[in-house]
C-alpha positions in Angstrom: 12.2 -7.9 0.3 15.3 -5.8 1.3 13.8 -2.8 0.1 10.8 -2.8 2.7 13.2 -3.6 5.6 11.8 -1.4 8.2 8.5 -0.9 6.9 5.7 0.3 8.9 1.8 -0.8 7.4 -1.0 0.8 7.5 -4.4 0.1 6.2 -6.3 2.8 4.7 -9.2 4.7 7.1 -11.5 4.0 3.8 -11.4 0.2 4.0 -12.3 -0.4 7.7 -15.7 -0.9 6.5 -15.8 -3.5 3.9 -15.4 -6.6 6.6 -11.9 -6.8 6.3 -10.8 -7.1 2.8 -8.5 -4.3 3.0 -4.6 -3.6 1.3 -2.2 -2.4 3.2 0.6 0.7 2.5 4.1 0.4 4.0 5.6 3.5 4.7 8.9 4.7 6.5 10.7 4.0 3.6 11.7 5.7 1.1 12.6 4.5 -2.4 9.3 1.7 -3.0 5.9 1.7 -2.0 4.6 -1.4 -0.9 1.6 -2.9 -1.1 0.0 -6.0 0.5 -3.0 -7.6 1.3 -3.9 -6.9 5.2 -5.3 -10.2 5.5 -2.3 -12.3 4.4 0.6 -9.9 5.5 3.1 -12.5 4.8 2.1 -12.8 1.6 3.0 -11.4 -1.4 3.7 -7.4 -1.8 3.3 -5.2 -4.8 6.1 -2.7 -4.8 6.0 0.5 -7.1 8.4 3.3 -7.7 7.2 6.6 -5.7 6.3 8.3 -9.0 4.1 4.9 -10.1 2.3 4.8 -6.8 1.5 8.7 -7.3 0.4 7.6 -10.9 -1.9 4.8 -9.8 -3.4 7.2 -6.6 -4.2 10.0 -8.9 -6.0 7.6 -11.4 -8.0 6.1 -8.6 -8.9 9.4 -7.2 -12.4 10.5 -8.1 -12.6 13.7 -10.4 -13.9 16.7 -9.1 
């Protein structure tokens, strides 16, 4: 995927209990988000637009 050329993946500090099963976020670029699963990184990748990503996040996030 041209568009993650470059990428850099991180998993998210709230995952690294849950025995693994974790997604991964590229970052470093600039114009997708990626997403993958950590435990098949050559797998497939979800990519969103910056304003979609921001969308999903904020859904996710918990109310306060």
């Amino acid at each position: 995927m041209d568009e993650l050329t470059g990428a850099r993946w991180r998993t998210s500090t709230r995952s690294s209990s849950n025995g693994g099963a974790c997604v991964e976020v590229a970052y470093g670029v600039t114009r997708v988000v990626g997403v993958r699963d950590s435990k098949d990184p050559s797998g497939p990748v979800l990519v969103f637009t910056p304003p979609a990503w921001r969308a999903f996040v904020a859904h996710l996030a918990p109310r306060r």
